[in-house]
C-alpha positions in Angstrom: 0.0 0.0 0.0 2.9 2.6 1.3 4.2 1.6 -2.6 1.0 2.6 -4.5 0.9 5.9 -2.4 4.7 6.5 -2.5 4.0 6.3 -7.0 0.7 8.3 -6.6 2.3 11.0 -4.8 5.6 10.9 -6.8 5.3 14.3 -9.3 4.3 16.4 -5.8 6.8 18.4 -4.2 8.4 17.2 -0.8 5.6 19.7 1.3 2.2 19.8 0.2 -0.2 22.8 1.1 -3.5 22.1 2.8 -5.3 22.5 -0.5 -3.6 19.7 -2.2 -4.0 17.1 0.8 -7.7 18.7 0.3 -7.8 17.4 -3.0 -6.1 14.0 -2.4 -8.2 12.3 1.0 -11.1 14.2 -1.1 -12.2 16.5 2.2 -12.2 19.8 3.5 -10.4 22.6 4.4 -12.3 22.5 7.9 -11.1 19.2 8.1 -7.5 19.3 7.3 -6.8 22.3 9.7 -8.4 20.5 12.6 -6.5 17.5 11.6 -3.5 19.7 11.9 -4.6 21.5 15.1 -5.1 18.0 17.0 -2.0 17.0 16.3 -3.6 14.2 14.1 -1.7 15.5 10.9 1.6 16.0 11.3 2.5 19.7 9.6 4.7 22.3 9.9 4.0 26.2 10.0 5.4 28.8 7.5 4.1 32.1 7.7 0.3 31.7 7.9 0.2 28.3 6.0 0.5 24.5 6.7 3.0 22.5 4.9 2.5 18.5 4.8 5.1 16.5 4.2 4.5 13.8 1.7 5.5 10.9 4.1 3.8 12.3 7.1 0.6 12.7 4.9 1.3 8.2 3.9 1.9 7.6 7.3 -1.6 8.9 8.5 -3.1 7.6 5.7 -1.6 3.9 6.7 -2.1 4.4 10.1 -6.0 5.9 9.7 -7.3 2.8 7.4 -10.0 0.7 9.2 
């Protein structure tokens, strides 16, 4: 699975904003940010905007599935 994600992710740059993990787990902004917030969705802060890394984004993903 961490293979499949690793190629989906591939032509993304290293940090991904909020909007593109938006547009990948196919939810909100709301969402995201209180992911973020709760410490649920590791990020890190530049200016006023979240940065994802790609791997933090897979690891959730992994460790999330039911």
């Amino acid at each position: 699975m961490r293979e499949l994600l690793e190629k989906e992710l591939a032509n993304k740059p290293f940090f991904l904003t909020t909007k593109d993990v938006e547009e990948l787990i196919n939810s909100s902004h709301t969402c995201v940010s209180e992911l973020i917030k709760a410490g649920e969705l590791p990020a890190y802060k530049f200016g006023r905007n979240y940065k994802i890394p790609k791997g933090s984004l897979i690891d959730w993903i992994l460790k999330s599935k039911i």
